[in-house]
N, C-alpha and C positions, 0 to 999 in steps of 0.2 A: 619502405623497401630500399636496400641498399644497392645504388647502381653500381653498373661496373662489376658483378660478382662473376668469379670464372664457372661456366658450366661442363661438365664432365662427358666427354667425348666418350667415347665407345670404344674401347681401347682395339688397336691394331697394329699385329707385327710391322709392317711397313712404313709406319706413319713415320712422319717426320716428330721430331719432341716441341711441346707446345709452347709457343715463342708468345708472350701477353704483350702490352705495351712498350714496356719499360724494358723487356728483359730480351735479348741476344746482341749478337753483333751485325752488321751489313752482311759478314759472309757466312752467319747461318741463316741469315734472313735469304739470302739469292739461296742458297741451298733447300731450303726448306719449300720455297717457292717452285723449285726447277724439279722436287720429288711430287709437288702434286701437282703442275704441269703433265708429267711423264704420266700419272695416273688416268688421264682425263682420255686416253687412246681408249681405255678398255671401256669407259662410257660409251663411244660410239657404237659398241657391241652392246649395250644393253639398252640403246637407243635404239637400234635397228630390230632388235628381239622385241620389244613393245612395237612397233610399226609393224611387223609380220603379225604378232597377234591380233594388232586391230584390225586387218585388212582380215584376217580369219572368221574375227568379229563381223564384220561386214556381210562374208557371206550366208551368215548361220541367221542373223537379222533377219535378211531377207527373204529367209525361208519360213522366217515364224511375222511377216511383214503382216500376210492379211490378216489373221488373227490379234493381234497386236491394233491395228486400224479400227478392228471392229470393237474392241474393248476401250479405245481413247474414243470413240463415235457415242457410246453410250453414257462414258461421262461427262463430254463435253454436251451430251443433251438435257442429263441430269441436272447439272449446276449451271448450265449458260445461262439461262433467263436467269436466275436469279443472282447470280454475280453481276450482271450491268444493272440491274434495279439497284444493288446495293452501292456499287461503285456511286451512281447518279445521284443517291439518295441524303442530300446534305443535310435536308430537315431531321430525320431520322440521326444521323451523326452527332449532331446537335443534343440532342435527346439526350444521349448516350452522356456524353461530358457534362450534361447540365447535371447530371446523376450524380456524379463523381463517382461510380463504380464500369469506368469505361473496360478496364481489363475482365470485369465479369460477363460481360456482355455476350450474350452468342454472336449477336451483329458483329461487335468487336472482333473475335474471335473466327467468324466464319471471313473478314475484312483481311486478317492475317496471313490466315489460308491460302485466300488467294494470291495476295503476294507471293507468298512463297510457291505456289506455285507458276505464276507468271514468270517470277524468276530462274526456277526450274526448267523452264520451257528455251530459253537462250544455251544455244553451244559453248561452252567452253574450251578456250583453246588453250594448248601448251606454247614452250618457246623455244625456239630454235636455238640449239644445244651443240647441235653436231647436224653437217650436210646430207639429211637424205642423199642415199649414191642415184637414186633414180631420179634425182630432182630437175632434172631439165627435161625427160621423157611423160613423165606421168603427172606432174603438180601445176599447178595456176599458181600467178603470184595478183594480188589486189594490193598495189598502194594505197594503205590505210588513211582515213581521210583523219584529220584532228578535231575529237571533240568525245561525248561518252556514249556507248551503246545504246542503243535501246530497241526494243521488243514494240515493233509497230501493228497497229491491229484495227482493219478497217471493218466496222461492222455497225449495222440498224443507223442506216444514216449519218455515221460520224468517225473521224479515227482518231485513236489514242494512242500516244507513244507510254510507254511504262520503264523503268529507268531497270537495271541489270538487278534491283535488291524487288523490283515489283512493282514498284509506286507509282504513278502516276505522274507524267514528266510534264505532258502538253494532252490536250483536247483540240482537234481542229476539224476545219473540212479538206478534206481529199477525193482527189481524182480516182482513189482505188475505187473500185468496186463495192458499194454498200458504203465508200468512207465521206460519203454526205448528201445531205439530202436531195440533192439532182441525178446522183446517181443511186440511188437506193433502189431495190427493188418496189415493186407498189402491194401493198395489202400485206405484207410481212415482212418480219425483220431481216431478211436474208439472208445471205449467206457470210464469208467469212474470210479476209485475208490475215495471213499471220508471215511479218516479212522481220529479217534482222537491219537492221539499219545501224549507222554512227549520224547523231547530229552534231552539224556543223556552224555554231553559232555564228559566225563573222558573214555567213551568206543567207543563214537560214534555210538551209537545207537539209533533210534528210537524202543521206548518200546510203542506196537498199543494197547491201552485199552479199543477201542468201533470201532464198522463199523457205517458211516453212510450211504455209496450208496455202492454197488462192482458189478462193470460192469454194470452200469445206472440200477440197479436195489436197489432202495430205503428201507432201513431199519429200517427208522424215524420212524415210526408205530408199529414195532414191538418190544417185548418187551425183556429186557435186557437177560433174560436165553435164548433165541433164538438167539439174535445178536453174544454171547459167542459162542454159539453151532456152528453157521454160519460161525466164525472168525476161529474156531478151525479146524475145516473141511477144510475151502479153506487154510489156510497158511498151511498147508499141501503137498501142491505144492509152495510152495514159499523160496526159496534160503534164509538163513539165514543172511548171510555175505553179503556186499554189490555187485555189479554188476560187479564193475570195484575197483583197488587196492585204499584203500586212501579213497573211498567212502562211506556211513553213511550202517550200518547194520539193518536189520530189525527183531526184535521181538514181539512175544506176551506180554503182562505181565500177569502174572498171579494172575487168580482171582480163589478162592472155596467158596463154600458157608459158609457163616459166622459164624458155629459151635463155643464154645468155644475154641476148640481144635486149628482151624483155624485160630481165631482169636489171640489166641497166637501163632501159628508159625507166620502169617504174623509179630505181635508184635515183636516177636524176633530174627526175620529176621534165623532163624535155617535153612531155606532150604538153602541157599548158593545162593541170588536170580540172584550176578554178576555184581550189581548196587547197589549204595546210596540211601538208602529209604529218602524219603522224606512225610511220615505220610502213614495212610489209607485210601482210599477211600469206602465205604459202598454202595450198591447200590442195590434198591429194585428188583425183581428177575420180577416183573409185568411194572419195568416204561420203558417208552418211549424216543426216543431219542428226549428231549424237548429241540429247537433251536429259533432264537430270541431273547436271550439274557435274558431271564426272568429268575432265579435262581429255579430250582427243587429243594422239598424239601424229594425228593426220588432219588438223589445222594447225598451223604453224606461225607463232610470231616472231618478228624480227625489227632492229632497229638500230641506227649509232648518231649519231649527231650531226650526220647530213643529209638525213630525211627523219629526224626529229628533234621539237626543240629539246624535249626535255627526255633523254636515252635513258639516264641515268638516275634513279630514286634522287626527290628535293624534299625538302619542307614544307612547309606550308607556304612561304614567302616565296615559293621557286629557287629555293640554293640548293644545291649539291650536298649531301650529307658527308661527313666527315670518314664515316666509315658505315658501309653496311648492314642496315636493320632486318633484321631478318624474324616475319611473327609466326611462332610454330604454337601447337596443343597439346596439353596435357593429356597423356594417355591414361590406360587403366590403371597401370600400377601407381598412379600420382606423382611420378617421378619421372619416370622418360618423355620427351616432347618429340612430335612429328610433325609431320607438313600437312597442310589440307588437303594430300591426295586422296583416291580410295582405290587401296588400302594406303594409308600415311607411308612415309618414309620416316623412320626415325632416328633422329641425327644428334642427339646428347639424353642427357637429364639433369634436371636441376640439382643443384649443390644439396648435398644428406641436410646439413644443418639448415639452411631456410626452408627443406620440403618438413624435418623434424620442428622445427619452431612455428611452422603455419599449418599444421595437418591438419587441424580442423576448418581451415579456408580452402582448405586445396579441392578441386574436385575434375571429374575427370571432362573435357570439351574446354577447359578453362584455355583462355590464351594470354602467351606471353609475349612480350618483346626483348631480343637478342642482337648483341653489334657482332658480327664475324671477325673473329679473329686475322692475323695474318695468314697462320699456318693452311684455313682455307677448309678443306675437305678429307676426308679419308675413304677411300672406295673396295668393293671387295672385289674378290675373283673373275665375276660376273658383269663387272662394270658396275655394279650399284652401288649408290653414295651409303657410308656405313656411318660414317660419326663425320663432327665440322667442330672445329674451333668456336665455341659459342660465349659469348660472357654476358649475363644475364642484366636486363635495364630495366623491366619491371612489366606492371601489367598490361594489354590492351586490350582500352576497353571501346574501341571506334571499326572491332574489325568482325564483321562475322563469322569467319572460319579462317584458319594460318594460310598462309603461301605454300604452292605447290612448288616442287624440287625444278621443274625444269624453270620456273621465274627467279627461284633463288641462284640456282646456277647462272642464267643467261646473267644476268645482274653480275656476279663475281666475274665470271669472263670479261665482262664490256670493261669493267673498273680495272683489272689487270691484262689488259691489253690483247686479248684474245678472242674476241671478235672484230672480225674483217670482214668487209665487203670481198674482199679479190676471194674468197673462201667459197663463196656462193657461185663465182661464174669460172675460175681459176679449172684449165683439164685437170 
């Protein structure tokens, strides 16, 4: 595949004309730069129209909440037992690969599953784009602690942390509830915590930043200042340090509400937090623990390179990429590429001649990788991103689904100088 191919934006009256590498001057380059600057005002309107919808979302949730409860009750009874028999089940795994037919396997297969659904079960968040206007009234900010996600789950005498794709990250004993053999229930496997956590290797810690079940009682419904309130209470009884010497420690991370005040300590890390920040996270004080994989646009990330090391896309080596990789999916027609939202946002298609020359390779979920051009973005009436400068670099094959619109944008912002802190606390 040939790098470097230009991809075909989505044509638009307004747009500035497509500047490639090699091709303009400095002062069509500032020019071209200062018309999609101008453009980014009407985003904040169609930022705010997704944030009213969700909170509408929110209400209508909760109306269909205990029904919803009772239909997750019945499958988490269906499959629980036998997803921790299989999880445990190493001999049986073994079997499996001695076969060489692991992919045929039900075990295999029903192993899958579960991932994916564990995975399912983590919030996804979007990324702070534009300032919520209510953001110092209604939101929480948590200084995000540095290190990867994970899906913590204390149950039948043991806890296991599960990594954001499902897998299985650590097995340990814990002080939760059910999460080890001292505190187990007696004569059955009990009941059931399911917490969001970031582990933080350099202390060994699990830092818990949301509840979503504690003691098979569900907290997906309710909303984020209560989940806080809920978290703060029960770890109250919960042993700091880990269980047994050597083993992972359990804390809160701490969240206040988003004040300016707050919003600068989190910023400047002044409390002594005892962990690497790794950005903010903002989160509306009314949303829900929204699971499925869909991205909330009422949890919010944020970041710049004075509450994290690494703001900015690197390589594998930790360097700063040259220019903006951005991996989007082939849609239905084989030709348009979108972002991993749902519904995608679709922001080019690939060049006639390479979708003509590879048609029989092409198919639709395929992902690509793309460097952003200079020219940036093209938006419509509405504020929504319409087409982007894309030039095509080949396939990826290390990613499970494309980047969502608001991590592509926050990313162009930070690299052309439009994200600020003063933005966030600034009347």
């Amino acid at each position: 595949m040939t790098p470097y191919r230009p991809c075909e934006a989505f044509p638009s009256a307004s747009a500035p004309p497509f500047l490639d590498k090699s091709g303009g001057t400095g002062d069509q380059m500032g020019w071209a730069m200062a018309e999609q600057r101008g453009s980014l005002k009407s985003l904040r309107e169609w930022q705010r129209e997704r944030r009213r919808k969700a909170l509408e979302g929110v209400r209508e949730r909760r109306s269909k909440a205990r029904e919803e409860e009772l239909r997750r009750k019945r499958e988490i009874h269906a499959v629980g037992e036998l997803e921790l028999e299989l999880d445990r089940n190493e001999e049986g795994a073994g079997v499996v690969v001695s076969l060489g037919r692991q992919q045929n396997r039900p075990g295999y297969l029903r192993s899958r599953e579960a991932c994916k659904r564990y995975a399912a079960e983590l919030l996804a968040m979007e990324w702070l784009v534009d300032v919520p206007e209510d953001l110092w009234a209604n939101w929480y900010v948590t200084p995000r602690p540095e290190g990867p996600r994970c899906l913590l789950i204390s149950q039948a005498g043991s806890t296991v942390s599960r990594c954001k794709n499902g897998s299985v990250h650590k097995e340990f004993q814990s002080a939760l509830p059910n999460g080890s053999r001292g505190t187990r229930s007696p004569g059955t496997k009990g009941s059931k915590c399911v917490l969001d956590a970031v582990y933080h290797a350099p202390t060994s810690t699990f830092y818990v930043t949301d509840c979503i079940t504690w003691e098979d009682y569900s907290l997906v419904d309710c909303d984020f200042e209560f989940r806080s309130f809920w978290l703060a209470q029960k770890f109250e009884g919960v042993a700091p340090g880990g269980v047994r010497e050597g083993e992972p420690a359990l804390m809160l991370a701490p969240r206040e509400r988003a004040t300016r005040e707050m919003i600068s300590r989190a910023y400047s890390g002044e409390e002594g937090l005892g962990y690497t920040r790794d950005g903010l996270i903002f989160t509306h004080k009314d949303s829900t623990y929204v699971q499925g994989g869909r991205p909330t646009p009422l949890c919010l990330q944020w970041k710049d390179a004075h509450c994290s090391r690494y703001p900015i896309d690197t390589d594998a080596k930790g360097v700063v990429l040259e220019t903006q990789r951005v991996v989007l999916q082939l849609q239905e027609d084989a030709r348009s590429v979108g972002t991993g939202d749902d519904p995608p946002v679709v922001l080019g298609k690939i060049p006639k001649t390479f979708s003509d020359n590879n048609a029989d390779k092409l198919r639709p979920g395929q992902l690509f990788r793309f460097n952003l051009g200079p020219r940036g973005f093209d938006f419509g009436a509405d504020g929504r991103p319409m087409g982007a400068s894309l030039e095509l670099a080949g396939l990826s094959h290390k990613r499970a689904k494309g980047d969502i619109i608001s991590r592509i944008l926050f990313q162009h912002l930070l690299r052309t100088g439009q994200i600020t802190f003063e933005s966030l606390v600034r009347e």
